[in-house]
C-alpha positions in Angstrom: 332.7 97.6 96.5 331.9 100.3 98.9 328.6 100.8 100.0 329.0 104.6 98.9 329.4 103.6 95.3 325.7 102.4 95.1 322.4 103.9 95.3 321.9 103.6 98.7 318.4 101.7 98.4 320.2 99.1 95.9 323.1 98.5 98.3 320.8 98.1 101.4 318.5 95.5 98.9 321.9 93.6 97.7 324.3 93.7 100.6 323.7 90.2 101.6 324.0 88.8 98.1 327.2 90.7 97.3 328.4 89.2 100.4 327.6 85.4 99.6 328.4 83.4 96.0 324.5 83.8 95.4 325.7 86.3 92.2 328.5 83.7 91.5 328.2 80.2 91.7 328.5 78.2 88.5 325.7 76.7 87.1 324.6 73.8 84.1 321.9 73.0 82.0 320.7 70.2 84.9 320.3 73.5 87.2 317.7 75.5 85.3 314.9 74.3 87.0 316.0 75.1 90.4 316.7 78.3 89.0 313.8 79.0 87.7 312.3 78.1 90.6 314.7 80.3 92.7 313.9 83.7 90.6 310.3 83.3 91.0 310.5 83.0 94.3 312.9 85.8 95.0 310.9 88.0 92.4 307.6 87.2 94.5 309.3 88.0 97.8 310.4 91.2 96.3 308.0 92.8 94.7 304.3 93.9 95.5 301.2 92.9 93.7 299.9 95.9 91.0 296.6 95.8 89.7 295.3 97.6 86.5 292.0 98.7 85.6 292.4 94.6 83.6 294.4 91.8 82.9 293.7 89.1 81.4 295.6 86.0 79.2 294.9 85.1 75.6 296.3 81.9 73.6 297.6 82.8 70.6 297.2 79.5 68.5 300.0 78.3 65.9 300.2 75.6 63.2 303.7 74.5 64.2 303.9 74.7 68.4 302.1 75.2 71.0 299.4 78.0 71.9 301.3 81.4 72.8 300.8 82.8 75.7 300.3 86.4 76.3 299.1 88.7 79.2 297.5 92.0 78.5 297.3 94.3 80.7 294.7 97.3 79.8 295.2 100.7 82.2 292.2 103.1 83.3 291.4 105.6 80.5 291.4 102.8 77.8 288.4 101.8 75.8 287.9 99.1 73.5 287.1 99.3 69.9 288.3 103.0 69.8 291.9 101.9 68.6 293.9 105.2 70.3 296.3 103.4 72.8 300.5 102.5 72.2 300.2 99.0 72.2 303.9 97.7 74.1 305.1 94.0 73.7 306.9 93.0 76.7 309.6 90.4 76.4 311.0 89.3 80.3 314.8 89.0 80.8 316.4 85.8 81.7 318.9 84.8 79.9 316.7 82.8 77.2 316.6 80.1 80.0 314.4 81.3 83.0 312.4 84.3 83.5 308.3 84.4 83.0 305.6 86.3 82.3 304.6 85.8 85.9 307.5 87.4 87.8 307.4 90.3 85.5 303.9 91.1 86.3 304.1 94.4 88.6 306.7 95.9 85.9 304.5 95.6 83.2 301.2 96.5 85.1 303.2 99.7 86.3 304.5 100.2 82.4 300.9 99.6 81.8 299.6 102.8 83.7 302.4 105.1 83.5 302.9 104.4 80.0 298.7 104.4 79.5 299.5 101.8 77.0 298.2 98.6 76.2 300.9 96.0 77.7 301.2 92.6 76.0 303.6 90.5 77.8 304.9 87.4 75.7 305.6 83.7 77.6 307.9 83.0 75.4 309.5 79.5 75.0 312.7 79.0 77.2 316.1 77.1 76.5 316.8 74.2 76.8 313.3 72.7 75.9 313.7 75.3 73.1 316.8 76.6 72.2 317.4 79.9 69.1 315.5 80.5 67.6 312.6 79.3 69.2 311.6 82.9 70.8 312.5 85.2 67.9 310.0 83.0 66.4 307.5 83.5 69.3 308.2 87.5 68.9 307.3 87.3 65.5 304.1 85.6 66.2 302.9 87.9 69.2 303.6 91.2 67.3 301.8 89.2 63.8 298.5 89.2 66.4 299.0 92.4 68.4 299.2 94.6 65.0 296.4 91.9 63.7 294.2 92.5 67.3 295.2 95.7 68.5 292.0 97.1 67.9 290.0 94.5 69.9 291.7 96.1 73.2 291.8 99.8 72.3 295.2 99.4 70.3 296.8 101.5 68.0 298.1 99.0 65.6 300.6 102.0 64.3 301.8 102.4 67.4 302.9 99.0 68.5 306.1 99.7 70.3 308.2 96.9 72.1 309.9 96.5 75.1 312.3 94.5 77.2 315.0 93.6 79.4 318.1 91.9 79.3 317.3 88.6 77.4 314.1 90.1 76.4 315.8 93.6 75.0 317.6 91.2 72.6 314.6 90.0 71.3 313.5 93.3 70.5 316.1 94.9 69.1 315.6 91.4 66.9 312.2 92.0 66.4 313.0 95.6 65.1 315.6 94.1 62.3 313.1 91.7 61.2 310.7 94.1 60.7 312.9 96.3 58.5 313.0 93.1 56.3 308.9 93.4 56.3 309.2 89.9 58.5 307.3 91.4 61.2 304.9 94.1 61.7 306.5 97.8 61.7 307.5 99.1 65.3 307.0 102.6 66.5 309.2 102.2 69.8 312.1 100.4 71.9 311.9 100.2 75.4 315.4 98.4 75.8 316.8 97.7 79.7 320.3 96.7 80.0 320.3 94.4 77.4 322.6 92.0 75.3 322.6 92.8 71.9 326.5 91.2 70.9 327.7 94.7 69.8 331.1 93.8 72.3 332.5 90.7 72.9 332.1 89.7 76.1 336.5 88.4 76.2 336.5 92.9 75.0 334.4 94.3 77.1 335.2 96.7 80.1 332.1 96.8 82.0 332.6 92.6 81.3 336.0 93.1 82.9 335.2 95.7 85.8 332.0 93.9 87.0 331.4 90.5 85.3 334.1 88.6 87.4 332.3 88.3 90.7 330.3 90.3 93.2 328.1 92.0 91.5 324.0 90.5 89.6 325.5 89.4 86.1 328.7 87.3 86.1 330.3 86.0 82.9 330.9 82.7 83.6 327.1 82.9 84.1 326.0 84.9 80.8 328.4 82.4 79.2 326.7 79.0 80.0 322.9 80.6 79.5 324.0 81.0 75.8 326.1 77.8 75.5 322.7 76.5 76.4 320.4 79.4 74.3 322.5 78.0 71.1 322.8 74.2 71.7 321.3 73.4 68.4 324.6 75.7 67.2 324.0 79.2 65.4 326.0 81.7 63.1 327.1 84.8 65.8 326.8 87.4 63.0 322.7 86.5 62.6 321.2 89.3 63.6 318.4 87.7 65.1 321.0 86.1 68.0 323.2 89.3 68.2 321.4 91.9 66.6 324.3 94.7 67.3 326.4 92.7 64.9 324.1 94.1 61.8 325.9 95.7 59.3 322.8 97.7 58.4 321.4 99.1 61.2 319.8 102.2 59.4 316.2 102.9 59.4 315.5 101.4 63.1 312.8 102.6 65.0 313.3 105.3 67.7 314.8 103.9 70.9 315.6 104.6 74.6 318.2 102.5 75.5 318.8 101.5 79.4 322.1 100.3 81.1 323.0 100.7 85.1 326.4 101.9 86.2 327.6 98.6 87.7 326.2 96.1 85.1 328.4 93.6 82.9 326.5 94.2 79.9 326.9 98.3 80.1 329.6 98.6 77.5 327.1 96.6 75.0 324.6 98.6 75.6 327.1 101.6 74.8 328.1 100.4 72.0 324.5 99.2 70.4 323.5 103.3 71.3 326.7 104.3 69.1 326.3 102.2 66.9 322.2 103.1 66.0 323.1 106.6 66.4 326.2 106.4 63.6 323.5 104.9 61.2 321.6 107.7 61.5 318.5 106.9 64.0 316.5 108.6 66.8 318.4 106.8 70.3 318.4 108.3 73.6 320.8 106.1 76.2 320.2 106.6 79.7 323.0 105.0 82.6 321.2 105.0 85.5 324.1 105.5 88.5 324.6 103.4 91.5 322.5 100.6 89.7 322.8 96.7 88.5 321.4 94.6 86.6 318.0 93.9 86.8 316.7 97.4 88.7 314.3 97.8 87.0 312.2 95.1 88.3 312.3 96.3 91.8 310.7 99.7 91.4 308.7 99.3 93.9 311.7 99.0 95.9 314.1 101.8 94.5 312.5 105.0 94.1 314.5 105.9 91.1 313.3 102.8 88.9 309.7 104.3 89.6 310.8 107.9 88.7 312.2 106.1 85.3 309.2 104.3 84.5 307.0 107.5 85.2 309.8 109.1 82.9 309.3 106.9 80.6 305.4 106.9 80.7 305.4 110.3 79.9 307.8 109.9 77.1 305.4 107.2 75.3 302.7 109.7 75.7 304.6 112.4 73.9 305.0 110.5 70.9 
């Protein structure tokens, strides 16, 4: 790839990854804590500390796991007890193996205040400790106390909206089909960046083909051993709550801004999941953001077009 092909700012940010086998080199199960380790350190030496008017953590408790953690970020201009804020759950990307609420922070403080929405980011639990379902089932529980809590923060339990990337995008177009089955609480909003939603095969896809093979955030041979790992315990590839663009009923889902970047693997997905939503009848707006990869949208603080899409979309939450 050419440097004039990319934003500018992401090609000055990546050129010495696309240069290396950082983006490509194979990885197992008996890597993911190196990994994880590895993103949280590169997240932290990339991004900037964001403050909010408050944040603070909660411990959701459950009968049959572990207290849930969540982080909720409350902006300037929001009260408690008078129940008039959007109320977003964040669910992080990375790949249902790595990823935190921690390395996520700055996005969702800065979601937080542009959005001037309550932000509830979920820890979710992580294959391979805890492969599918485990974090559907931890999506379920966090909306079951947002919608239950909303008004302790300043909430507006009818509009609780969700949002996510990648991994976490999955989750909430999940979240949103479970919903329509009354298993969850109603949503009024998808925030969904370049997500995988299983609306293309990877073997089918062209953005798969075009950028998945080498040099570029997201390579297949990657994406393909996160959800060897994701689904150890084995799973049926038509449930929805695994590859929710496979529904065959995709009718009556909530409105939705869908997310993808010119140069990412999963952009044909994304595509597809847009069509698809739109075919069935429901509101979708789809966005390709050019020059981009995967995972912009974490670095906003570094490319100045990430920030003019999350003030973007700030302003569309507050229309709503």
């Amino acid at each position: 790839m050419s440097n004039e092909e990319f934003d500018p700012e992401v090609y000055e940010f990546y050129k010495a990854a696309l240069k290396g086998p950082g983006f490509d080199a194979p990885f197992t199960v008996n890597d993911i804590n190196w990994l994880r380790e590895d993103e949280v350190k590169r997240h932290a030496a990339n991004t900037d500390p964001y403050e909010v008017l408050q944040t603070y953590e909660k411990f959701i408790p459950r009968d049959d796991a572990d207290p849930l953690m969540v982080r909720i970020y409350i902006p300037d201009g929001v009260k408690r007890k008078e129940k008039s804020a959007p109320v977003i759950l964040y669910f992080h990307g990375g790949g249902f193996v790595m990823g935190c609420v921690e390395d996520h922070d700055p996005l969702c403080g800065k979601l937080a205040d542009s959005c001037g929405a309550v932000v509830i980011s979920v820890e979710y639990r992580l294959a391979p400790e805890y492969p599918f379902p485990a974090c559907i089932d931890d999506a379920v529980c966090a909306a079951n106390w947002a919608y239950e809590h909303a008004a302790d923060f300043g909430g507006d339990r009818e509009k609780l909206m969700a949002g996510g990337d990648s991994s976490g995008a999955n989750i909430c177009a999940a979240l949103a089909l479970l919903a329509k089955e009354g298993k969850a609480p109603e949503l009024s909003y998808l925030i969904l960046f370049y997500g995988v939603y299983g609306s293309v095969d990877l073997k089918e896809s062209e953005s798969a083909k075009k950028y998945g093979q080498g040099g570029f955030v997201l390579p297949v041979n990657a994406m393909n051993e996160m959800m060897k790992i994701y689904t150890a315990d084995g799973a049926d590839p038509d449930d929805i709550r695994l590859n929710p663009g496979r529904a065959e009923d995709l009718t009556g889902f909530p409105p939705s801004l869908i997310v993808t970047a010119e140069f990412d693997t999963l952009r044909s997905d994304s595509e597809e999941f847009a069509k698809r939503l739109r075919n069935a009848g429901n509101d979708v707006e789809y966005i390709m953001m050019d020059g981009m990869m995967h995972g912009f949208i974490l670095y906003w603080q570094r490319f100045h077009r990430a920030k003019e899409l999350i003030e973007e979309i700030g302003d569309k939450v507050k229309a709503l």
